[in-house]
N, CA, C and O atoms as a DFTB+ gen file, in Angstrom:
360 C
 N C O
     1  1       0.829      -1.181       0.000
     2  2       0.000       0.000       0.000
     3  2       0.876       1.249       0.000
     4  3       0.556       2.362      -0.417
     5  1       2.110       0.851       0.574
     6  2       2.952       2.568       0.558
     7  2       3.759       2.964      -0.585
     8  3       4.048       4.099      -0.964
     9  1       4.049       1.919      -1.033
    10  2       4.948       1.839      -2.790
    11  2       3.732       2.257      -3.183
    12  3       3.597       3.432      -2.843
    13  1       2.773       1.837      -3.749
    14  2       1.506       2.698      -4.626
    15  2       0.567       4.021      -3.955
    16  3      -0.353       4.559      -4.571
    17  1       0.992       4.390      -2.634
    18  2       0.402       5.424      -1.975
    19  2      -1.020       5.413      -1.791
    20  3      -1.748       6.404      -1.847
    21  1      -1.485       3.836      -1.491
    22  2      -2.728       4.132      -1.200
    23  2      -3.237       4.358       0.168
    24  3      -2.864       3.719       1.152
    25  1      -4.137       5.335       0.168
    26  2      -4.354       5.083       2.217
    27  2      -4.842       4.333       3.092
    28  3      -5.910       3.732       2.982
    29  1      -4.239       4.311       3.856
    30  2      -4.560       3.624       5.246
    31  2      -5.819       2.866       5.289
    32  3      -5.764       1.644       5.421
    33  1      -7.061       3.531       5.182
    34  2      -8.398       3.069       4.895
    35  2      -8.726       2.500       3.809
    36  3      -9.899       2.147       3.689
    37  1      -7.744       2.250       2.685
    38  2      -8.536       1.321       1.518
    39  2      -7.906      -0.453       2.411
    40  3      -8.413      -1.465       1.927
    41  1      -7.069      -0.622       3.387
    42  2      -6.619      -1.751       3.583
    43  2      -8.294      -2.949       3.966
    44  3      -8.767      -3.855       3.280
    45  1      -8.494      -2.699       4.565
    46  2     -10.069      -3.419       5.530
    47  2     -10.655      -3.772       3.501
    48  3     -10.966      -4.956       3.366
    49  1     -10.742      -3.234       2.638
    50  2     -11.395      -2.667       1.714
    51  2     -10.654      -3.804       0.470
    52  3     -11.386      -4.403      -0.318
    53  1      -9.435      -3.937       0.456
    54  2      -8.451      -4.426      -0.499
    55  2      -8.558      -5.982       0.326
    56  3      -8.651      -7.099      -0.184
    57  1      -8.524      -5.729       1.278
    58  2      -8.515      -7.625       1.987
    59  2      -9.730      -8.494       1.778
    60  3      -9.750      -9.706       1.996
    61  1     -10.981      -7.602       1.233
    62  2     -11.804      -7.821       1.226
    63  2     -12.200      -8.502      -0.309
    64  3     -13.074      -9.337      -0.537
    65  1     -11.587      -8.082      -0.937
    66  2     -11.296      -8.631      -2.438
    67  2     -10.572      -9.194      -2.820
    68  3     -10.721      -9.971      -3.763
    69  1      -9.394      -8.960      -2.126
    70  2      -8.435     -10.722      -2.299
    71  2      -8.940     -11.695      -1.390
    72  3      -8.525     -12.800      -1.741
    73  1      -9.632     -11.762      -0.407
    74  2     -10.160     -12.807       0.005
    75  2     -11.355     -13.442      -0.803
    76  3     -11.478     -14.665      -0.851
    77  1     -12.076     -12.745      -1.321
    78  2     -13.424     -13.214      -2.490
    79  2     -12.298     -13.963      -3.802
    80  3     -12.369     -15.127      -4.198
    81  1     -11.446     -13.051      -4.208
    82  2     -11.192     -13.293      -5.560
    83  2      -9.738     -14.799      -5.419
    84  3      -9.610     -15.793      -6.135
    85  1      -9.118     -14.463      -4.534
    86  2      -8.061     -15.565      -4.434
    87  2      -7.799     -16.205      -3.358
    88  3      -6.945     -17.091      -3.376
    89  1      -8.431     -15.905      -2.298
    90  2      -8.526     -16.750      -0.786
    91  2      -6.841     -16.162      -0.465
    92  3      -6.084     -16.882       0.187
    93  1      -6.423     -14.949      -0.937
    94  2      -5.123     -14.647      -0.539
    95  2      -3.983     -15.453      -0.610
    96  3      -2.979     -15.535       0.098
    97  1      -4.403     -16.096      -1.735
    98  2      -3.384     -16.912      -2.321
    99  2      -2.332     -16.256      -3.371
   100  3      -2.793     -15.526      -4.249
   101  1      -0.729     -16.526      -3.301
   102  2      -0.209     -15.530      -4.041
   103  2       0.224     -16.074      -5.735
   104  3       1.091     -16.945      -5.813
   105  1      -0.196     -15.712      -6.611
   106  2      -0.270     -16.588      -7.913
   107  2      -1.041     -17.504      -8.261
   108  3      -0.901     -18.337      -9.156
   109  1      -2.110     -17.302      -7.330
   110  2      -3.272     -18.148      -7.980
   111  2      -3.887     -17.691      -9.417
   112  3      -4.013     -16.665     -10.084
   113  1      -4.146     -18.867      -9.475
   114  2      -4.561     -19.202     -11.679
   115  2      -6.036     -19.384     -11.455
   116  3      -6.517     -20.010     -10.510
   117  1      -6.785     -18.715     -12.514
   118  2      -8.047     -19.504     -12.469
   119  2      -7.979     -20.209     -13.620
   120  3      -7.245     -19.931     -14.569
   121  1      -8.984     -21.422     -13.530
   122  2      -8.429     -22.137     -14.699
   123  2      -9.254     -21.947     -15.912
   124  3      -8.995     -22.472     -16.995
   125  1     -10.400     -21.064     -15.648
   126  2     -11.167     -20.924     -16.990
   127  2     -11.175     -20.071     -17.756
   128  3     -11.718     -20.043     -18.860
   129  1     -10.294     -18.936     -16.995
   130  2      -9.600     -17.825     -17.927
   131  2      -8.330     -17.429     -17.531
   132  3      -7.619     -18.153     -16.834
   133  1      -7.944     -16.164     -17.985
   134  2      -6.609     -15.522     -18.062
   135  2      -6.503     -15.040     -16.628
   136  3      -5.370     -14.829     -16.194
   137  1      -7.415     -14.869     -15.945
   138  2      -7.319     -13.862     -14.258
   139  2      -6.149     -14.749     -13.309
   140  3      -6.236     -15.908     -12.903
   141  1      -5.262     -13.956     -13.160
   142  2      -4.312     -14.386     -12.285
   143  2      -4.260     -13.487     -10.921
   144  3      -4.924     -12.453     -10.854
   145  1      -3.336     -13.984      -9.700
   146  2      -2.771     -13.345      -8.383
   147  2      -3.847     -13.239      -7.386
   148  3      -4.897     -13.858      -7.215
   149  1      -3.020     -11.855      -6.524
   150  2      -4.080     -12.033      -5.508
   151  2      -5.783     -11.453      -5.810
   152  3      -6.900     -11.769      -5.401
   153  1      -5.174     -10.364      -6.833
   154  2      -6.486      -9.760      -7.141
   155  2      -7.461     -10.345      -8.365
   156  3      -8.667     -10.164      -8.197
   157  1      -7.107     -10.920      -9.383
   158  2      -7.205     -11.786     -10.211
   159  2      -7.038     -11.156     -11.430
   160  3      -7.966     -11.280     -12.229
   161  1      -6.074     -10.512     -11.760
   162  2      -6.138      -9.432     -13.034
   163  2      -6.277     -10.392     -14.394
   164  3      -5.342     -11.168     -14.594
   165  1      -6.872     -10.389     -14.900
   166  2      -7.150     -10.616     -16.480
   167  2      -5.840     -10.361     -17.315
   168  3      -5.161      -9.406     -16.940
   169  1      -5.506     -10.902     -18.122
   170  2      -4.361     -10.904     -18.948
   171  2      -4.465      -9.182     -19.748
   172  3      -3.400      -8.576     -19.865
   173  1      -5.601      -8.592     -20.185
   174  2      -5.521      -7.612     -20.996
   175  2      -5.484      -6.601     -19.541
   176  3      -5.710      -5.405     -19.722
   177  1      -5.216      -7.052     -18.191
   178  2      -4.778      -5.866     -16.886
   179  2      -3.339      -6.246     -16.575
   180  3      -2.741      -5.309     -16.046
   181  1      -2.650      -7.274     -16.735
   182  2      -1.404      -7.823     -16.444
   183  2      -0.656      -6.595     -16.553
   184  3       0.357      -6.606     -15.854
   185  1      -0.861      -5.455     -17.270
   186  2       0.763      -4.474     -17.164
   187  2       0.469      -3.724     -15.889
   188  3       1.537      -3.417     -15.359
   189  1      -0.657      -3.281     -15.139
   190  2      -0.737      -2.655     -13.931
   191  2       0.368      -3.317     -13.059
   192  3       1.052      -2.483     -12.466
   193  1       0.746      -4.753     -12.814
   194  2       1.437      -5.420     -11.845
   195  2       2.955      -4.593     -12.639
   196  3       3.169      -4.492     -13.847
   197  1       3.872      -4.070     -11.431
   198  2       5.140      -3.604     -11.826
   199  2       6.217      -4.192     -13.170
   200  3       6.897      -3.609     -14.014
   201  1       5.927      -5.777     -12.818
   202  2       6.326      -6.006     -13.954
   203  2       5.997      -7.281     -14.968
   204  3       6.630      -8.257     -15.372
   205  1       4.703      -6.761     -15.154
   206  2       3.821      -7.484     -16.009
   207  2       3.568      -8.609     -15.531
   208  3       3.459      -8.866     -14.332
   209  1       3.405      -9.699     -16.848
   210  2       3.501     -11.590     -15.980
   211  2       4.265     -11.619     -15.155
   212  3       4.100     -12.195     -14.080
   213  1       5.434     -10.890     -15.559
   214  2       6.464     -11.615     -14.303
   215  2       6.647     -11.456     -12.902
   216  3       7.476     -11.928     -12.124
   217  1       5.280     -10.363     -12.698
   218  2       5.075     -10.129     -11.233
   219  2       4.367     -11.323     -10.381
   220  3       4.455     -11.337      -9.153
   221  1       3.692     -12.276     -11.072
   222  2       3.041     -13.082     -10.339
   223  2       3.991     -13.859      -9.452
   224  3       5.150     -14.128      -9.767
   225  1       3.553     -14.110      -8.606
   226  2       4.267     -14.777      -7.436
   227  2       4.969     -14.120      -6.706
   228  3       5.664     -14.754      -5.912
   229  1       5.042     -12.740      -6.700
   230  2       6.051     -12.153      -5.927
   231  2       4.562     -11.396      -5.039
   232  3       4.113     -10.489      -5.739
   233  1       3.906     -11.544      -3.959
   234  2       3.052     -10.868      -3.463
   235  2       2.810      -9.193      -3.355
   236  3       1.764      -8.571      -3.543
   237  1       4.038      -8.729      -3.017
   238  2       4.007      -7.130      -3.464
   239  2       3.990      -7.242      -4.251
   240  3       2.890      -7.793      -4.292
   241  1       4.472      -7.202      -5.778
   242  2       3.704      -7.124      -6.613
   243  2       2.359      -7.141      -7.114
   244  3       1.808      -6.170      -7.632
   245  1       1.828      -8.317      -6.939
   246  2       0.293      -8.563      -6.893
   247  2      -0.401      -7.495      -6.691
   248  3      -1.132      -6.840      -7.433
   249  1       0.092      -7.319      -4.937
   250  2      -0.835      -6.463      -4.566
   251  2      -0.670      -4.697      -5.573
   252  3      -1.562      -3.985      -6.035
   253  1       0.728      -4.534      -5.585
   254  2       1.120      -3.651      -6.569
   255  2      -0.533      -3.148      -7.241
   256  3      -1.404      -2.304      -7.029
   257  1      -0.252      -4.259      -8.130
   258  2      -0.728      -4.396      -9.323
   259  2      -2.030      -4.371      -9.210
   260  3      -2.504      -3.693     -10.121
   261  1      -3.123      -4.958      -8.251
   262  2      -4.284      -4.622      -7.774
   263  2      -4.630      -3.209      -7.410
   264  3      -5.626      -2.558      -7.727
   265  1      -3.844      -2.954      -6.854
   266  2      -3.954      -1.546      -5.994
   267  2      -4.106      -0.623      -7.951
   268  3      -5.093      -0.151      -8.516
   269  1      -2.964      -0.711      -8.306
   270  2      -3.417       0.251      -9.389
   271  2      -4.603       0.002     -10.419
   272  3      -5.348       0.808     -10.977
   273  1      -4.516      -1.576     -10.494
   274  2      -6.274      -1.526     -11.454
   275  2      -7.573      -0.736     -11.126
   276  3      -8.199       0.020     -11.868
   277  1      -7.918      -1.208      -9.410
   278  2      -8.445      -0.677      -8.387
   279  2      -8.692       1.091      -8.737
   280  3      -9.760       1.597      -9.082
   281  1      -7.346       1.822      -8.526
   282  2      -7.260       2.902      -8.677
   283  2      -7.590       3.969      -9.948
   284  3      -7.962       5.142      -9.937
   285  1      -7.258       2.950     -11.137
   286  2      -7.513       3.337     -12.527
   287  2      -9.383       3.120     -12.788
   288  3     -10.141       4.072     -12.973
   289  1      -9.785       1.770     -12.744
   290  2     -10.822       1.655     -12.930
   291  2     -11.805       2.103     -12.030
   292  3     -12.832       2.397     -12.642
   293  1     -11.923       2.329     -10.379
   294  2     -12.983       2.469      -9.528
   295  2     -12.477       4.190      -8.511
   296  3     -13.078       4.868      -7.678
   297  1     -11.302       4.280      -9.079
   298  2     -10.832       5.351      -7.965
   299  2     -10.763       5.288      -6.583
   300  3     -10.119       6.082      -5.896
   301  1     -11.539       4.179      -6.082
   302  2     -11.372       4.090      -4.514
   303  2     -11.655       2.331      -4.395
   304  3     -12.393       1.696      -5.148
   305  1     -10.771       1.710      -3.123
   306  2     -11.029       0.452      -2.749
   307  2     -12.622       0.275      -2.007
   308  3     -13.282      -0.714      -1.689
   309  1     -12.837       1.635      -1.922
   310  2     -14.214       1.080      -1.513
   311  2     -14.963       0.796      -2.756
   312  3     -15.098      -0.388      -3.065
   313  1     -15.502       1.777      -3.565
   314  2     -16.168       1.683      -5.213
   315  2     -16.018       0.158      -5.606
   316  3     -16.960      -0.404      -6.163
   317  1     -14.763      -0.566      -5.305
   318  2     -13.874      -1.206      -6.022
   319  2     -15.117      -2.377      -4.907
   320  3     -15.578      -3.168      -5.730
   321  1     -15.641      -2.661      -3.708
   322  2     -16.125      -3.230      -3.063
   323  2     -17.732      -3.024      -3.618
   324  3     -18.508      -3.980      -3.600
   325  1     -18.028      -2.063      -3.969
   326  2     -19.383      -1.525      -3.873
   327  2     -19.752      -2.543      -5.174
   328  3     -20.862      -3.044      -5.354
   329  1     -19.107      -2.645      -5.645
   330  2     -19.048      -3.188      -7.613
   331  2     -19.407      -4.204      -7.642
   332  3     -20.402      -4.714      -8.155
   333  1     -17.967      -4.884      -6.633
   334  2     -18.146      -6.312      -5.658
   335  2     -19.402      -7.084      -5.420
   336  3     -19.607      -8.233      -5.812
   337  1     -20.067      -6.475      -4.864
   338  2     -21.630      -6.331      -3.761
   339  2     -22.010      -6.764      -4.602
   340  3     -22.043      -7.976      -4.815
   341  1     -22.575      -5.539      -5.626
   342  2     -23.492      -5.849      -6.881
   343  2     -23.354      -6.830      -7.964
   344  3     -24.257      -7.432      -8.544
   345  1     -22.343      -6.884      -8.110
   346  2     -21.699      -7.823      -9.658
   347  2     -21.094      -9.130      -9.643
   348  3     -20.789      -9.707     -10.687
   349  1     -20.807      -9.888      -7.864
   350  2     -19.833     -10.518      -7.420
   351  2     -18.457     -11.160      -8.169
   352  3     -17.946     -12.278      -8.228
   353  1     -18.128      -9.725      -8.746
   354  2     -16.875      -9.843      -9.436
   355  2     -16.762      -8.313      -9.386
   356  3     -17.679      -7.535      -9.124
   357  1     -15.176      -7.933      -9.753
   358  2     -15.473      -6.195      -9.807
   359  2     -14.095      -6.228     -11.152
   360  3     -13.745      -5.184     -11.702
């Protein structure tokens, strides 16, 4: 969270979506598509992670890389939950 400068209060918010999306597993695969890590980025989100595929498995990274999809697409880890709620995927 401090390498990508997110605050304090998106944490409760971000745990909350790697626990839905990967049980906080680090490099988890799904097997019916491209969504990889903790957050499950889709292959056409893979460059958000610092350094692309090759971030998987390194957990900062992951999270890296969540944190900025998060940030690009919803602007806040909460939004990023709210989406969640409704769509049970975000």
């Amino acid at each position: 969270m401090a390498l990508e400068g997110a605050p304090s209060s998106w944490r409760g918010a971000l745990e909350y979506i790697v626990e839905r999306e990967s049980g906080g597993q680090v490099g988890r695969r799904n097997h019916t598509h491209s969504a990889r890590g903790l957050f499950q980025l889709t292959a056409a989100n893979y460059h958000f992670n610092p350094n692309g595929i090759q971030s998987f498995g390194d957990a900062v990274e992951e999270a890296q890389g969540g944190i900025r999809y998060i940030r690009n697409r919803y602007t806040t880890a909460e939004h990023a939950v709210a989406f969640w709620d409704q769509h049970g995927w975000y």
